[in-house]
C-alpha positions in Angstrom: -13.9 -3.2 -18.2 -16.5 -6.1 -18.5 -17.2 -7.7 -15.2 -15.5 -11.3 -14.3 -12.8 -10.8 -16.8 -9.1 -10.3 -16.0 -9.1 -6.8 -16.8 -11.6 -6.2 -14.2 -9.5 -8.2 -11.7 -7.4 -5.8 -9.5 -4.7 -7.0 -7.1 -3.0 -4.2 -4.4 0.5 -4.7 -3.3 2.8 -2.2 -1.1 5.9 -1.1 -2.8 8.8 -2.0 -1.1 10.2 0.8 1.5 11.8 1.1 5.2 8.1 0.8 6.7 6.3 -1.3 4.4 7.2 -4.3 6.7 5.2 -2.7 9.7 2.1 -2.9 7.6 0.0 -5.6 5.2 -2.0 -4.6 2.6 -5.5 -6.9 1.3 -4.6 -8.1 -2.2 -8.4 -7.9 -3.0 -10.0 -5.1 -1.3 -6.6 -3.0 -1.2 -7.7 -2.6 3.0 -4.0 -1.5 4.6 -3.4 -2.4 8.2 -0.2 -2.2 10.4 1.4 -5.0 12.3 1.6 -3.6 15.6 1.6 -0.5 17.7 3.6 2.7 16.0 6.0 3.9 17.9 6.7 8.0 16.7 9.8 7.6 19.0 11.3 5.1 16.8 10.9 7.3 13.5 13.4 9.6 12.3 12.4 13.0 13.3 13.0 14.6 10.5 10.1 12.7 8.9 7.7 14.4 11.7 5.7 11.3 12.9 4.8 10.6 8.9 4.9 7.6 7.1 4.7 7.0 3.5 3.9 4.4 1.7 3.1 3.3 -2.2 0.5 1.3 -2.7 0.0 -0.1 -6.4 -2.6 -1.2 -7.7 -2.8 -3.8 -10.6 -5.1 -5.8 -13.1 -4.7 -8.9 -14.3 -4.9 -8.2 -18.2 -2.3 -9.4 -20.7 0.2 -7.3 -20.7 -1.2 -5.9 -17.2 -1.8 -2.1 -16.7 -0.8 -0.6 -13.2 -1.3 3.0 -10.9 0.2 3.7 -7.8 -1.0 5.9 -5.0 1.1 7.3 -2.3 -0.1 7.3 1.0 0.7 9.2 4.4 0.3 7.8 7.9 0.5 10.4 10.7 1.7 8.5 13.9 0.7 10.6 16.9 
């Protein structure tokens, strides 16, 4: 897509989920960081000290196309 045109314009966002409120996401650069220290004690253990999360990713064309990418944190 040209440059400086909404099309070009992408926006990142976290899908909802049970961990997606232990991290934040940069609308603009799509940079994910968590909120605090990860406790592997307080995950199921079934889910092996890994969290996953969908992050989507967005332009701002009319009507707007979207992707989504699913990503794993191990917590050791």
């Amino acid at each position: 897509d040209d440059p400086n045109t909404p099309n070009s314009k992408i926006e990142y966002r976290i899908d909802d989920s049970p961990f997606s409120s232990n991290f934040t996401i940069d609308k603009n650069t799509g940079v994910l960081t968590n909120n605090g220290l990860l406790d592997r004690e307080a995950i199921d253990p079934a889910l092996d000290g890994r969290i996953e999360l969908t992050v989507i990713a967005s332009d701002m064309g009319t009507p707007p196309k979207s992707s989504s990418a699913n990503v794993t944190i191990n917590i050791g």
